[in-house]
C-alpha positions as CSV (number, residue, x, y, z in Angstrom):
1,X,165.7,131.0,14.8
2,X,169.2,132.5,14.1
3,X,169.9,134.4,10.8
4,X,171.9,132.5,8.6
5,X,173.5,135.3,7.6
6,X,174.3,136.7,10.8
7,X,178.3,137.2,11.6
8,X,179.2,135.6,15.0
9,X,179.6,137.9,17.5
10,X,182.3,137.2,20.5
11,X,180.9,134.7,23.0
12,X,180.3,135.4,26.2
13,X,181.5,132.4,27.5
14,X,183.5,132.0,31.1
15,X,187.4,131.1,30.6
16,X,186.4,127.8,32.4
17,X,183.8,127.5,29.3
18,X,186.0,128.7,26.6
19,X,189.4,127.1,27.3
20,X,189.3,124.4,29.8
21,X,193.4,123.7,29.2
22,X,194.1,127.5,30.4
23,X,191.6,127.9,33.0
24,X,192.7,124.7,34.8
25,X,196.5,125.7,34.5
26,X,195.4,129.1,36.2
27,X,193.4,127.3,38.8
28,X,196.1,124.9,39.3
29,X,198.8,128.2,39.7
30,X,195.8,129.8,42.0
31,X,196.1,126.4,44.4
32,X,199.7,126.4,44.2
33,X,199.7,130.1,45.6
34,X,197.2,129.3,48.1
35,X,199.1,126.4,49.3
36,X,203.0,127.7,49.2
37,X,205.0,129.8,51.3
38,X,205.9,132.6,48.9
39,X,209.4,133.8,50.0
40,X,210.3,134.9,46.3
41,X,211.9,138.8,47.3
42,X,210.3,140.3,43.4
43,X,207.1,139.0,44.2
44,X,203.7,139.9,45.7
45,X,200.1,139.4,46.2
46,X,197.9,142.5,45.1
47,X,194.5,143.1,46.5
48,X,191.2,141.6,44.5
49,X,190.9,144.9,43.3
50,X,194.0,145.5,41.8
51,X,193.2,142.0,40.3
52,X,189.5,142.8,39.1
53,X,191.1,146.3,37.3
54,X,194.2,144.4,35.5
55,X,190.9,141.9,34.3
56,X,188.6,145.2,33.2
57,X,187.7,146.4,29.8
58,X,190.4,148.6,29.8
59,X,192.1,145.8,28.2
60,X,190.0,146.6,25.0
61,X,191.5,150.1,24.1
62,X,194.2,151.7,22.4
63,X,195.1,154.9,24.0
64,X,198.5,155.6,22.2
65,X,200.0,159.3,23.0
66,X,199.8,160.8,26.0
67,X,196.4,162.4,27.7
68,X,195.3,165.2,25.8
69,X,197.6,164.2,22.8
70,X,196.0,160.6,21.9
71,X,196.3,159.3,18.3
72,X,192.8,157.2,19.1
73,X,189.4,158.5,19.7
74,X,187.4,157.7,22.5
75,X,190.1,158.4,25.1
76,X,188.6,160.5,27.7
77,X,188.4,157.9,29.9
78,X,191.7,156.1,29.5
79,X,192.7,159.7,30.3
80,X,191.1,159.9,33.6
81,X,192.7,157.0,34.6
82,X,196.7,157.6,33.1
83,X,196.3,161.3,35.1
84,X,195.0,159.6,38.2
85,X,197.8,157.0,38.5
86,X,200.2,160.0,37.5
87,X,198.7,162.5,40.6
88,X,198.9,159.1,42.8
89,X,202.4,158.1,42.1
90,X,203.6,162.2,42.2
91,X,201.6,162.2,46.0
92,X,203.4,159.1,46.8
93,X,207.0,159.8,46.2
94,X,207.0,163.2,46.4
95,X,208.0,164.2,42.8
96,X,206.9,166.8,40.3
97,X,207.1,163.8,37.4
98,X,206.3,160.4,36.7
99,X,205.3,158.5,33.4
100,X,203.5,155.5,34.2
101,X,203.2,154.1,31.2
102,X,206.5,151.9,31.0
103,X,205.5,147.9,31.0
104,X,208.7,147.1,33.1
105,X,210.6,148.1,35.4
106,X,213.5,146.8,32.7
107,X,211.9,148.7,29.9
108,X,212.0,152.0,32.4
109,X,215.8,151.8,32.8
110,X,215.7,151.1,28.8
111,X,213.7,154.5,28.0
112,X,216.1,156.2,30.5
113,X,219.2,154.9,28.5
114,X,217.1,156.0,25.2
115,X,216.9,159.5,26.8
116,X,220.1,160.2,28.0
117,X,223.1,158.1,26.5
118,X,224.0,156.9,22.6
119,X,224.8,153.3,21.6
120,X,228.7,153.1,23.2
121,X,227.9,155.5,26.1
122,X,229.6,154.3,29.4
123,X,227.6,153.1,32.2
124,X,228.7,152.0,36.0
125,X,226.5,150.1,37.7
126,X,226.4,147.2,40.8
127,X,228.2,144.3,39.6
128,X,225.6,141.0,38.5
129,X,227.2,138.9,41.4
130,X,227.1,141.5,44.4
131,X,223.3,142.0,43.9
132,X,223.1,144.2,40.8
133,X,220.5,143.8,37.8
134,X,220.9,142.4,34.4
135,X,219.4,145.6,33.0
136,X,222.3,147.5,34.7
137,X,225.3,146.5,32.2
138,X,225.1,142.8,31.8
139,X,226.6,141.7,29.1
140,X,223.6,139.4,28.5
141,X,221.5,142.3,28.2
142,X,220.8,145.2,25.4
143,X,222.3,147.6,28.5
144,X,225.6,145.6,28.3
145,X,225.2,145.1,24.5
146,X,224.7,148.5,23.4
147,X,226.8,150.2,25.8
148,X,230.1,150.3,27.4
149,X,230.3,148.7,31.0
150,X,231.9,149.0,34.1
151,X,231.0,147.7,37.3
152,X,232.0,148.7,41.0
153,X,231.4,145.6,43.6
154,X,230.8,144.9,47.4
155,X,233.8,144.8,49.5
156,X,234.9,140.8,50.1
157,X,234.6,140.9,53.5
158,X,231.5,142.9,54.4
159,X,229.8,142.5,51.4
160,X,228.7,146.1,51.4
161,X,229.3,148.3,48.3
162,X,232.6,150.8,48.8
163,X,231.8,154.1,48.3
164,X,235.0,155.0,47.8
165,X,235.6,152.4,46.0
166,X,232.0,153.7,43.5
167,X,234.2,157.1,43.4
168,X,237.6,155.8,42.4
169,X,235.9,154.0,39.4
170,X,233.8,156.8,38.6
171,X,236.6,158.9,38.3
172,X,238.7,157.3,36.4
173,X,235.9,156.0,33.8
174,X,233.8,159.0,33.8
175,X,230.6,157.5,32.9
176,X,228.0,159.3,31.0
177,X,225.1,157.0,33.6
178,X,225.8,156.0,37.0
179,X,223.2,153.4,38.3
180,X,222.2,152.4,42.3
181,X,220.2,149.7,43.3
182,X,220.1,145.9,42.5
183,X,217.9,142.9,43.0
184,X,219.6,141.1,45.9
185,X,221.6,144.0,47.9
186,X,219.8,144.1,51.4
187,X,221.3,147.2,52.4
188,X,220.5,150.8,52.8
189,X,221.5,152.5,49.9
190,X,224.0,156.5,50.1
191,X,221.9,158.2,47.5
192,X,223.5,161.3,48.9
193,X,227.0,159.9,48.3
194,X,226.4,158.8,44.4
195,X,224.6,162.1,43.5
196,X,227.6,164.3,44.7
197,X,230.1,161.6,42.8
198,X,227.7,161.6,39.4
199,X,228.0,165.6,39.1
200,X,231.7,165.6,39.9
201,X,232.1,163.1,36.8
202,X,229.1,164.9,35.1
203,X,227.3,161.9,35.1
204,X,223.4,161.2,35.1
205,X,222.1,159.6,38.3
206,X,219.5,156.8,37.6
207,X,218.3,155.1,40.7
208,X,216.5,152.0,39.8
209,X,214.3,151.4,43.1
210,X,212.5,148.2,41.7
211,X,212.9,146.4,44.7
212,X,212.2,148.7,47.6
213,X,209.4,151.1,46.1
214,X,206.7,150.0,48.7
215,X,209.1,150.7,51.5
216,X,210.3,153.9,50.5
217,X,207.0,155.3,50.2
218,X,205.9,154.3,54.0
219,X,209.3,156.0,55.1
220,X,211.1,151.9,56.0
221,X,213.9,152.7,53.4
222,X,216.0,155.7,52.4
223,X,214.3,158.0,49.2
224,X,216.9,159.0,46.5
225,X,213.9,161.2,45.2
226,X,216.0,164.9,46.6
227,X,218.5,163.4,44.9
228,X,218.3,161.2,41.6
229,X,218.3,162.9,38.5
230,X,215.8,160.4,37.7
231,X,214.5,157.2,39.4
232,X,213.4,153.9,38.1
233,X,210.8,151.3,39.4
234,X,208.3,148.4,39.1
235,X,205.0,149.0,40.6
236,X,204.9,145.3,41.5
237,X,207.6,143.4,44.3
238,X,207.2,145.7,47.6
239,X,204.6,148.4,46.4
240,X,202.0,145.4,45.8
241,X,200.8,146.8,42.7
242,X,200.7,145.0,39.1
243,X,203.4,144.0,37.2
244,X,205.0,146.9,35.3
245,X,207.0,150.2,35.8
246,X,207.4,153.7,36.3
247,X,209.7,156.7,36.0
248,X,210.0,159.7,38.5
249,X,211.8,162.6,37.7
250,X,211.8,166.7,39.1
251,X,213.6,167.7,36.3
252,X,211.3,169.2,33.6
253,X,213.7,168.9,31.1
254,X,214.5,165.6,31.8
255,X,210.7,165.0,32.0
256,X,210.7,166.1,28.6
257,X,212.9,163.8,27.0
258,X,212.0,160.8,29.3
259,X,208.2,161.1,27.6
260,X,209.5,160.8,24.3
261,X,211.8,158.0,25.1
262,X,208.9,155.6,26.0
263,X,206.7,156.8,23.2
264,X,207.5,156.7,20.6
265,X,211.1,155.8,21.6
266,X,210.1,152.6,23.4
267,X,206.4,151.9,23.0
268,X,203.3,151.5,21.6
269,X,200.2,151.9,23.0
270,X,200.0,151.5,27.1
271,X,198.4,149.0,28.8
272,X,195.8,151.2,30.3
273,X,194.1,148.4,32.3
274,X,197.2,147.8,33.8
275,X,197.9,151.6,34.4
276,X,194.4,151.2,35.8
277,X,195.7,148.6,38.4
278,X,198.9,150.6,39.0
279,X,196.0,153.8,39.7
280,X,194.0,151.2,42.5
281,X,197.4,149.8,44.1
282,X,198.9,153.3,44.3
283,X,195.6,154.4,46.0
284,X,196.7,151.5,48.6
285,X,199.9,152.7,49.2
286,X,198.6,156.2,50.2
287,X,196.5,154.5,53.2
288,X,197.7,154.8,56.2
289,X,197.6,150.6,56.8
290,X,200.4,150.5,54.1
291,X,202.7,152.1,56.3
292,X,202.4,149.3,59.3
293,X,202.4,147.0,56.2
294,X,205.5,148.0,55.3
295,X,207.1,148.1,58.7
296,X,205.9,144.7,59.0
297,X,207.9,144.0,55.9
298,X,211.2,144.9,57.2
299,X,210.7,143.8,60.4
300,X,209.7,140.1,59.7
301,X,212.6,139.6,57.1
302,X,214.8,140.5,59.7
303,X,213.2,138.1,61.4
304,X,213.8,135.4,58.9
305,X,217.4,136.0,58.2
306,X,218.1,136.2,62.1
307,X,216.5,133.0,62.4
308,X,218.2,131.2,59.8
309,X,221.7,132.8,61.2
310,X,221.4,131.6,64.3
311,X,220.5,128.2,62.9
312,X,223.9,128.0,61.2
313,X,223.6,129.8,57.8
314,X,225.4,132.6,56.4
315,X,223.5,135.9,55.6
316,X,225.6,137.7,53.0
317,X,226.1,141.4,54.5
318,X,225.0,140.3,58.5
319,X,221.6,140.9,57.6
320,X,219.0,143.4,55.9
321,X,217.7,146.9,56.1
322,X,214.8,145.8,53.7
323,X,212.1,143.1,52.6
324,X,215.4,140.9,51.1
325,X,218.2,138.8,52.2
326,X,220.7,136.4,50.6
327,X,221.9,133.4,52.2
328,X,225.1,131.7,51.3
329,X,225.1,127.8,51.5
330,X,228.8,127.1,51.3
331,X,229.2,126.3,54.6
332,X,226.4,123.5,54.2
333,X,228.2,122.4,51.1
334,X,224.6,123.0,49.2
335,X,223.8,124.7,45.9
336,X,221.2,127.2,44.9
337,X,219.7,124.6,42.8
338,X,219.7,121.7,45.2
339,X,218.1,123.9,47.9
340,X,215.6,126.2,45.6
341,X,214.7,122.5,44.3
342,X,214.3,120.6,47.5
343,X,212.4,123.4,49.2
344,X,210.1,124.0,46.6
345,X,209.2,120.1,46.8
346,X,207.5,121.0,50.9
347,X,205.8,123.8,49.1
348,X,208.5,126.8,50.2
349,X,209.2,129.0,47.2
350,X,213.1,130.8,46.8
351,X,215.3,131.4,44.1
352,X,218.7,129.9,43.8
353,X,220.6,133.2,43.8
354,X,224.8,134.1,43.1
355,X,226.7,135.1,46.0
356,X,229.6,138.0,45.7
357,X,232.5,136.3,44.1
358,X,230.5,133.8,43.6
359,X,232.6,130.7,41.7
360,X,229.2,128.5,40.5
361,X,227.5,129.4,37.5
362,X,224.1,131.4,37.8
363,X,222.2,128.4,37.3
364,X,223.5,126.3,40.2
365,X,224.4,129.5,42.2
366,X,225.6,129.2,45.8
367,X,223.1,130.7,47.5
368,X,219.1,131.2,47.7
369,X,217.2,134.5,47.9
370,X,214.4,135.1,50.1
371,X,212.2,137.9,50.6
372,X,209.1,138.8,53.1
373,X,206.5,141.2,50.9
374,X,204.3,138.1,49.9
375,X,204.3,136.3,53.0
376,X,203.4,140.0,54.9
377,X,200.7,140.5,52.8
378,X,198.8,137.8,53.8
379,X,199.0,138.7,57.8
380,X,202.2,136.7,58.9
381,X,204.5,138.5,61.5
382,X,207.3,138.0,63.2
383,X,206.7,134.5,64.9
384,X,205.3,133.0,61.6
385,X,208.7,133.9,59.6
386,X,210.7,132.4,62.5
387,X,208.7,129.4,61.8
388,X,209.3,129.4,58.0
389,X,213.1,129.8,59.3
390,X,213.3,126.8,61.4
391,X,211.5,125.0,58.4
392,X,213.8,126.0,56.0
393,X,216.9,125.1,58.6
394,X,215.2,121.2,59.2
395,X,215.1,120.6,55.4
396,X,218.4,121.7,54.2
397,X,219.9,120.7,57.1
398,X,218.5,117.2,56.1
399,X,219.9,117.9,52.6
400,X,223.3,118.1,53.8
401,X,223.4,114.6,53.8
402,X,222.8,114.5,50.1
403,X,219.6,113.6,50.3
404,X,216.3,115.0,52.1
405,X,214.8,112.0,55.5
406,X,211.8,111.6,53.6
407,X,210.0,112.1,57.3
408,X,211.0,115.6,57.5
409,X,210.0,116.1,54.5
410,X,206.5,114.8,54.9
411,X,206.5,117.1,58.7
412,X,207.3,120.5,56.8
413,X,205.0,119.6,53.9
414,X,202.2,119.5,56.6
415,X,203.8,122.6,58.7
416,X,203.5,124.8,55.0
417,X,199.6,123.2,54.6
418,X,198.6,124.2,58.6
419,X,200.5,128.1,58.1
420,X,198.7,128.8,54.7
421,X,195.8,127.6,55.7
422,X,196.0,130.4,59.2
423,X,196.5,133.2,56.8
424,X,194.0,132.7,53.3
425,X,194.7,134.7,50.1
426,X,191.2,136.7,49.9
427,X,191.2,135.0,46.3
C-alpha cells in the first residue's frame, strides 16, 4: 500500500508513455529521415552512439567552470569526459588548444568576437550572398549589430573570392578581425594568403571551419590550423558529430582569453552530455574508416554537381572542392522556393539558397544548396548521387513548366522509397 505521505518521485515512464504528442512527432521526424534523401550541406547522421551519449545522464549535471576549477561538486566525471573530448579534438586537428564547451558553432565566433574586439570594432568577412555566414557581419545578426562591417565578395564571373581583391579592402579598412569560410562557398579556401594579409593590417585571423571540419581532419580539404590565429567550428555538418561547437587555438595567450570569453563571458554551465557526444564522434573521426568516409564525401558531391551540370544546370563556381555545391536556377527560370518546395514533396531535402549578386530576396532565393555528408553516411557512392542527380534534373525539369506532370512525380517518389530503403539508417 503506498504512503500517503510519500512525495512522488520522477516516473520512470518511456517518452512513448509519458508524452504521446512528442514521441509521435519524433517518430514521425525518425520516418521522415529514414524515408528522404537528405541533401541538406549543414547536416548529418551521427552513429547510435553519438545518439545514445547526447540521451545519457550526463544531461542531469551542472558542471559550470572548467575541469579542476568547477563551481559544482560531484564533477570528476564530467571532467573525464570535457578533458577526453579536449585530448580528441587537439589529436584531431593538430592544435595545442581547444575549448569544447561552446553550444554553437555561432556562439564560438561570438566568444571569439568577446575575446578579441569591443562593441564598434571592424570586422571583414565573406559577403551573405557569395556564400558567407550570418554570424560573419550580417546586419541581421549581433556580429553586424554590434560591430562595424565590411565585406569582400566573389568575383562576377568566376564566382571565386579575389584575393587581391580581400587585400585591397583589408588595407584600406584595417579591420581589427578578418574572417574565412562561409556556408555555401564550395571552394578551397588560401589560408596562407589571409594570414600574411591579417598581420600586414594587424588584424586577428578567425577561420570559421563549420562546414568542412570532417574533411579537414581526414586531409580532403586544406587546414588553416599553421595558420589561423584562431579557428572556429561546429562539431556537427561534415565531422558527424552532435550539434554544437568548438574553438582551436596554438596561442596560449589567446587560449587564455578565449576560455574566459565562453565562461563566464558567454555561458553557463556546458552541456556535458553533449560534450560527451562531441568525445564519442571525435573518437570516430580518429578511425582510420573516417578518412575513406570523407574521401567519399568529396568525391560523390562532385559527382552530384557534375551530374546536374551536364543535365543543364548552372553550378555556381564550375563545381566543388568539398561536400557542397550551389546551383543557380535562372536559366530554368525557377526559384529557390519553388524547387526546395517541389523537391521536398518526392521526399528530396535542399535548401533554397542566394546566389552571388543574387537580385531575389533570401526567402525566394535563386538557387538551392545541396550537400553530400548525410547521404555518404549512410553507404551511397558515386552512382547513387548520379541517380539523385538525374532525379532532381526530371522534377525541376517538369517544374519548368510551372507545374510538376504529376507522373513523374509519383516515379521519383518511388525512386527516393527503393534508394533509402538499399542504404537503412542503423536507427
Amino acid at each position: 500500500m503506498m504512503d500517503d505521505h510519500a512525495l512522488p518521485a520522477v516516473n520512470a515512464l518511456s517518452l512513448q508513455q509519458a508524452d504521446k504528442s512528442i514521441w509521435s512527432a519524433i517518430e514521425s521526424e525518425r520516418q521522415r529521415q529514414s524515408g528522404s534523401i537528405e541533401l541538406i550541406a549543414s547536416e548529418n547522421f551521427v552513429s547510435r552512439a553519438v545518439l545514445e551519449t547526447q540521451g545519457s545522464v550526463l544531461t542531469n549535471k551542472y558542471a559550470e567552470g572548467y575541469s579542476g576549477q568547477r563551481y559544482y561538486g560531484g564533477c570528476i566525471n564530467a571532467d573525464i569526459v570535457e578533458n577526453t573530448a579536449i585530448e580528441r579534438a587537439k589529436a584531431l586537428f593538430g592544435c595545442s588548444y581547444a575549448n569544447v564547451q561552446p553550444h554553437s558553432g555561432s556562439q564560438a565566433n561570438q566568444s571569439v568576437f568577446l575575446a578579441f574586439l569591443k562593441p564598434g570594432d571592424k570586422i571583414l568577412g565573406l559577403d551573405l550572398r557569395s556564400g558567407g555566414h550570418l554570424s560573419h557581419g550580417s546586419r541581421f545578426n549581433m556580429s553586424g549589430s554590434w560591430f562595424q562591417t565590411v565585406s569582400y565578395s566573389v568575383d562576377p564571373l568566376k564566382n571565386l573570392i579575389d584575393m587581391d581583391e580581400v587585400e585591397r579592402i583589408a588595407k584600406k579598412e584595417r579591420p581589427k578581425l578578418i574572417i574565412v569560410g562561409g556556408s555555401a562557398y564550395s571552394r578551397a579556401l588560401d589560408f596562407a594568403r589571409f594570414r600574411v594579409i591579417a598581420d600586414d593590417v594587424g588584424a586577428v585571423f578567425m577561420a570559421d571551419i563549420a562546414h568542412v571540419a570532417g574533411l579537414i581532419v581526414a586531409g580532403e580539404f586544406p587546414s588553416p590550423i599553421p595558420h589561423a590565429h584562431v579557428t572556429t567550428t561546429t562539431t556537427h555538418k561534415t565531422l558527424r558529430g552532435p550539434r554544437g561547437g568548438m574553438i582551436l587555438t596554438n596561442n596560449g595567450e589567446m587560449a587564455k582569453k578565449i576560455d574566459a570569453a565562453v565562461f563566464p563571458g558567454l555561458q553557463g554551465g556546458p552541456l556535458m552530455h553533449v560534450i560527451a557526444a562531441k568525445a564519442v564522434a571525435f573518437h570516430e573521426a580518429l578511425q582510420p574508416a573516417f578518412r575513406t568516409y570523407a574521401r567519399a564525401v568529396v568525391e560523390n558531391a562532385q559527382a552530384l554537381c557534375d551530374r546536374l551540370a551536364q543535365g543543364g544546370l548552372s553550378i555556381v563556381s564550375g563545381g566543388t572542392d568539398c561536400h557542397l555545391g550551389v546551383v543557380d536556377l535562372r536559366p530554368w527560370g525557377l526559384t529557390g522556393l519553388i524547387a526546395e518546395r517541389a523537391l521536398e514533396q518526392v521526399g528530396i531535402t535542399v535548401n533554397k539558397n542566394t546566389i552571388p549578386y543574387d537580385e531575389e530576396k533570401p526567402f525566394i532565393a535563386s538557387g538551392i544548396r545541396v550537400g553530400s555528408a548525410a547521404c555518404t553516411s549512410r553507404g551511397m557512392g558515386a552512382d547513387e548521387f548520379k541517380e539523385i542527380g538525374d532525379m532532381i534534373l526530371a522534377l525541376l525539369g517538369s517544374a519548368r513548366g510551372g507545374a510538376v506532370n504529376s507522373r513523374t512525380e509519383v516515379s521519383i517518389r518511388e525512386g527516393v522509397v527503393e534508394l533509402t530503403k538499399r542504404f537503412p539508417l542503423p536507427y
